[in-house]
C-alpha positions in Angstrom: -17.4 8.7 62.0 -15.3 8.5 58.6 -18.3 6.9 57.3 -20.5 9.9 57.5 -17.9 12.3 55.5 -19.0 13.2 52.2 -16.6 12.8 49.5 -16.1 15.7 47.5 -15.8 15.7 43.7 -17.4 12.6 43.6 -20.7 12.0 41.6 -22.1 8.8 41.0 -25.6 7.1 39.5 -27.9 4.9 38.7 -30.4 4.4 35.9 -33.9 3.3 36.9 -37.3 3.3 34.6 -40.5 4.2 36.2 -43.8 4.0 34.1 -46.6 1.6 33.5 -47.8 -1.0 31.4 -52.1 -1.6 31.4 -54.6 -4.5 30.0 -57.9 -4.6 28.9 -59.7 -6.6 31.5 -61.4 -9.4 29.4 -65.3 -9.6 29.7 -65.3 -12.3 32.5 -63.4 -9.9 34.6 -65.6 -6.9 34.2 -68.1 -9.3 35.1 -66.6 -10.5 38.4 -65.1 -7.3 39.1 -66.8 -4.9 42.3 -66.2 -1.9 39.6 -67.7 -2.6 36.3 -67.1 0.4 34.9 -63.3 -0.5 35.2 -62.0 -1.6 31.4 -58.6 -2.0 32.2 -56.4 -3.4 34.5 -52.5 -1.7 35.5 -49.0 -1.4 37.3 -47.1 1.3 38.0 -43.5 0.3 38.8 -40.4 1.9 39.1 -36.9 -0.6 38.1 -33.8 -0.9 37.2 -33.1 0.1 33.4 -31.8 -3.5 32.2 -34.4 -6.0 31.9 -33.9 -9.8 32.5 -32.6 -12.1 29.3 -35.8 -13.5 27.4 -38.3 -11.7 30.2 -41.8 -10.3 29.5 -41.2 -7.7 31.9 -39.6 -4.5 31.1 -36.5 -3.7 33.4 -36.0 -5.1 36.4 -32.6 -6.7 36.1 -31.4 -5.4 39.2 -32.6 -5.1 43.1 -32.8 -1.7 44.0 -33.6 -2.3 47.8 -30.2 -2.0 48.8 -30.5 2.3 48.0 -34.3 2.1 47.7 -35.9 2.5 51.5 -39.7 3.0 49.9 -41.7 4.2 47.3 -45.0 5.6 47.3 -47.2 6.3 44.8 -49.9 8.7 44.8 -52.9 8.0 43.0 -56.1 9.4 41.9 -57.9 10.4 45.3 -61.3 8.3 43.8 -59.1 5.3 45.1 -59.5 3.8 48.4 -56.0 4.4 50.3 -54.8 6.3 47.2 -51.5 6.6 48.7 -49.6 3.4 48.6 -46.1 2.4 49.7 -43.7 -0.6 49.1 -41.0 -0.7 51.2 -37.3 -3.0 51.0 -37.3 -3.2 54.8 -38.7 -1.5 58.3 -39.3 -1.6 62.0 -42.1 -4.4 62.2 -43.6 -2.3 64.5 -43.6 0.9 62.7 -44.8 -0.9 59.4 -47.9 -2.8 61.3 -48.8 0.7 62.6 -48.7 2.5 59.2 -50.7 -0.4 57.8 -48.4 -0.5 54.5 -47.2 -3.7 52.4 -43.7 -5.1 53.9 -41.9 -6.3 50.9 -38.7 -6.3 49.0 -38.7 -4.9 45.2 -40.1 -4.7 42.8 -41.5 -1.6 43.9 -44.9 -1.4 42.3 -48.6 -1.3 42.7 -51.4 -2.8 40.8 -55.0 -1.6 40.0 -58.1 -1.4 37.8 -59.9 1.4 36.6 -61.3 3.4 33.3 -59.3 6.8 33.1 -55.8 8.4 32.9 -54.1 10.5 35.7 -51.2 11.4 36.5 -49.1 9.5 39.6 -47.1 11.1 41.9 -44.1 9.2 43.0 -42.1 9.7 45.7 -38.7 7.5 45.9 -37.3 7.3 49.6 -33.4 6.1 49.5 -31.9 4.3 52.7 -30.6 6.1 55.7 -27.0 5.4 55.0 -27.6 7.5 52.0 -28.2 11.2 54.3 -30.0 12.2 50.5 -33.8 13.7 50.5 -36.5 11.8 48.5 -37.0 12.7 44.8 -40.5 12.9 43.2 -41.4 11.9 39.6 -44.8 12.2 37.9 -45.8 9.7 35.5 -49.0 10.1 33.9 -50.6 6.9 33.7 -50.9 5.2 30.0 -54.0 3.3 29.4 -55.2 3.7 25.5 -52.8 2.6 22.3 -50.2 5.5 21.9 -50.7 7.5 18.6 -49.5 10.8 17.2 -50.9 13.7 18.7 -48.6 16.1 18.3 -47.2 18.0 15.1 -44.7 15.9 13.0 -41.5 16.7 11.0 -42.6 18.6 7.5 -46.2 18.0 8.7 -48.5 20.7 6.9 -51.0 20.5 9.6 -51.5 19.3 13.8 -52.9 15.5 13.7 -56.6 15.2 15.2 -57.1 14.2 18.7 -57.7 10.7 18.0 -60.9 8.6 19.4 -60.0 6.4 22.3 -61.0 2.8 20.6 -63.4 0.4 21.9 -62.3 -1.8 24.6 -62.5 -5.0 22.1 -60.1 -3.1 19.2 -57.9 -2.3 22.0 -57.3 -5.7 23.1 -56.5 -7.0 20.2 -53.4 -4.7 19.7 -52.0 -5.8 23.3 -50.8 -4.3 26.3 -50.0 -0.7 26.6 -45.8 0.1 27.8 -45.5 3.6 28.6 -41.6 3.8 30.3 -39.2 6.7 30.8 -35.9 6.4 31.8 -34.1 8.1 34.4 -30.8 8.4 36.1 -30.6 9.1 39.8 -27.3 11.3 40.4 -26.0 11.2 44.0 -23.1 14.0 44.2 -20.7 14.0 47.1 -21.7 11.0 48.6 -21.3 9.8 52.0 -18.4 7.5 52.2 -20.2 4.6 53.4 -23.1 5.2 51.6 -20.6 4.8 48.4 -19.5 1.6 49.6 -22.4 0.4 49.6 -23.2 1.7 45.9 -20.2 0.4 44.4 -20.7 -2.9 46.0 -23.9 -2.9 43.4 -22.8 -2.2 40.1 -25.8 -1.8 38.0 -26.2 -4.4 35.3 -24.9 -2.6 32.0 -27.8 -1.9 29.2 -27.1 -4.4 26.6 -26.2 -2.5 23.1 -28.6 -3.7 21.5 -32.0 -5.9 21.7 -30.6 -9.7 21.4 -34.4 -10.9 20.6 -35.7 -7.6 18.8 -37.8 -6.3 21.4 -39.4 -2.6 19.9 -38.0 0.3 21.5 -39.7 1.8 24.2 -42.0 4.9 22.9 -41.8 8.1 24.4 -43.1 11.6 22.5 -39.8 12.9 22.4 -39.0 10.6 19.6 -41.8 9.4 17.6 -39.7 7.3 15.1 -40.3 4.6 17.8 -44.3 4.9 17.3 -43.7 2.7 14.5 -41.6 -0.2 16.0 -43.9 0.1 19.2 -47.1 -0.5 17.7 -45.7 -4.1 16.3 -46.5 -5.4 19.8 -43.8 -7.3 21.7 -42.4 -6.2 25.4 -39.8 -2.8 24.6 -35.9 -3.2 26.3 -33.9 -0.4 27.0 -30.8 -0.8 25.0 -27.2 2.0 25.2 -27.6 2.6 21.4 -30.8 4.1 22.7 -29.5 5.4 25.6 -26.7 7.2 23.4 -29.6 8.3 20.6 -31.6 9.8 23.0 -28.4 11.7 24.4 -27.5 12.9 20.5 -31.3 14.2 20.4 -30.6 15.8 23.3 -27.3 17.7 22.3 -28.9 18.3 18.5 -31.6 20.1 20.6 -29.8 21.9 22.6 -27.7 23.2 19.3 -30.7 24.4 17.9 -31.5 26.4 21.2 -28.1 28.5 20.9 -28.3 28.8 17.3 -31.6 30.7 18.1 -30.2 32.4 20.7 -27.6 33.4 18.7 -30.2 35.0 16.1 -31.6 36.5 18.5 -29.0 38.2 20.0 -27.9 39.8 17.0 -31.7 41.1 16.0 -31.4 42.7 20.0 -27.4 44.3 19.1 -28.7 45.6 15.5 -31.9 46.9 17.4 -29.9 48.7 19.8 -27.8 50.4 17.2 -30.9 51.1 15.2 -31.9 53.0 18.6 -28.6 54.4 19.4 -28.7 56.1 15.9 -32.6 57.5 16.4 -31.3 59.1 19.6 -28.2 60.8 18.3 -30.1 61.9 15.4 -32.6 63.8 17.7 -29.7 65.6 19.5 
């Protein structure tokens, strides 16, 4: 019974990426395909943060099966099953009977299809663990990324930009759209620690050995640039620690602001303060 005590003051992680890269499916496949109005093909995934040395796949370093019971994704309900499920292990029984895929990571799902949606996905941890499931929503990334929202010093908001034909698309390669994420376990069970710290997660390297771009996300569009050069984006601890510095410069602006603010509402009140005693 020692094994199920939590133990307090303890907080521990570990950093996954969920996200999606997608394809333009090459003439021959829209032919061949049972949906020819489909123009792209996709996976959804979620990983481990580090990727494999001189691998074309982002992430992934790491098997998360031994936290990760499941993950399900929910997609658009114009999918047949829309609700999918890859699981590390389970009853035979119980997973014949649910009709789901039996395997071990990476946990991820493939399709075709035309349009952008947003996925719901639902990460189920082991039983050891005694934690609830945590949802994420990722909304899924088909057409070249490009500015769409205001930039630094910009004197005016960009125009929504046309979504470019399937063949100008291609030629610019496949779409990486990848957040990271840390999952924080506080007070864990004891054995359900031992069994974390019997993984240590494979450390983010400091810096891409071979180059790779950064991986884009709107929160800092300096990496538009470096992502639109092609090449399959790594998650690196310089970003890690930029992102972090972004973070903290943010939340500086915040409480400078609510510092202004503040003392517009105290010199309003003493504006107010004098009105009324004037009146009396």
């Amino acid at each position: 019974m020692a094994d199920r005590v939590r133990v307090r003051g303890v907080t521990i992680h570990r950093p996954i990426i969920y996200g999606n890269i997608a394809t333009v499916l090459t003439p021959a496949e829209r032919e061949t395909s049972h949906y020819p109005d489909h123009t792209h093909r996709w996976t959804v995934a979620v990983r481990s943060a580090p990727s494999v040395p001189d691998s074309d796949i982002v992430g992934g370093a790491d098997d998360l099966g031994y936290f990760i019971k499941r993950v399900t994704f929910k997609l658009h309900d114009t999918y047949p099953n829309p609700t999918r499920s890859k699981v590390s292990s389970c009853d035979p029984l119980q997973c014949l009977n649910a009709s789901i895929d039996i395997d071990k990571p990476p946990f991820e799902v493939s399709e075709t299809g035309w349009g952008e949606f947003e996925i719901q996905i639902r990460i189920t941890y082991v039983v050891e663990s005694g934690e609830k499931a945590t949802t994420l929503y990722h909304h899924l990334k088909l057409h070249p990324w490009s500015i769409t929202f205001p930039m630094p010093n910009a004197s005016a908001v960009p125009v929504e930009p046309e979504i470019p034909s399937p063949e100008n698309a291609a030629k610019l390669g496949p779409v990486h759209s990848w957040q990271y994420d840390e999952i924080v376990f506080t007070d864990p069970f004891q054995n359900f620690l031992n069994l974390l710290t019997a993984h240590p997660p494979t450390p983010l390297p400091k810096a891409s050995v071979n180059k790779k771009p950064v991986p884009f996300h709107s929160s800092n569009p300096a990496s538009l640039e470096a992502s639109l050069k092609g090449g399959v984006p790594e998650f690196t601890s310089a970003m890690e620690k930029e992102e972090a510095d972004r973070m903290e410069e943010a939340k500086g602006k915040i409480i400078k602001e609510q510092e202004k603010w503040r003392a517009i509402l105290i010199e309003k009140e003493k504006e107010l303060e004098s009105f009324r005693s004037c009146l009396h």
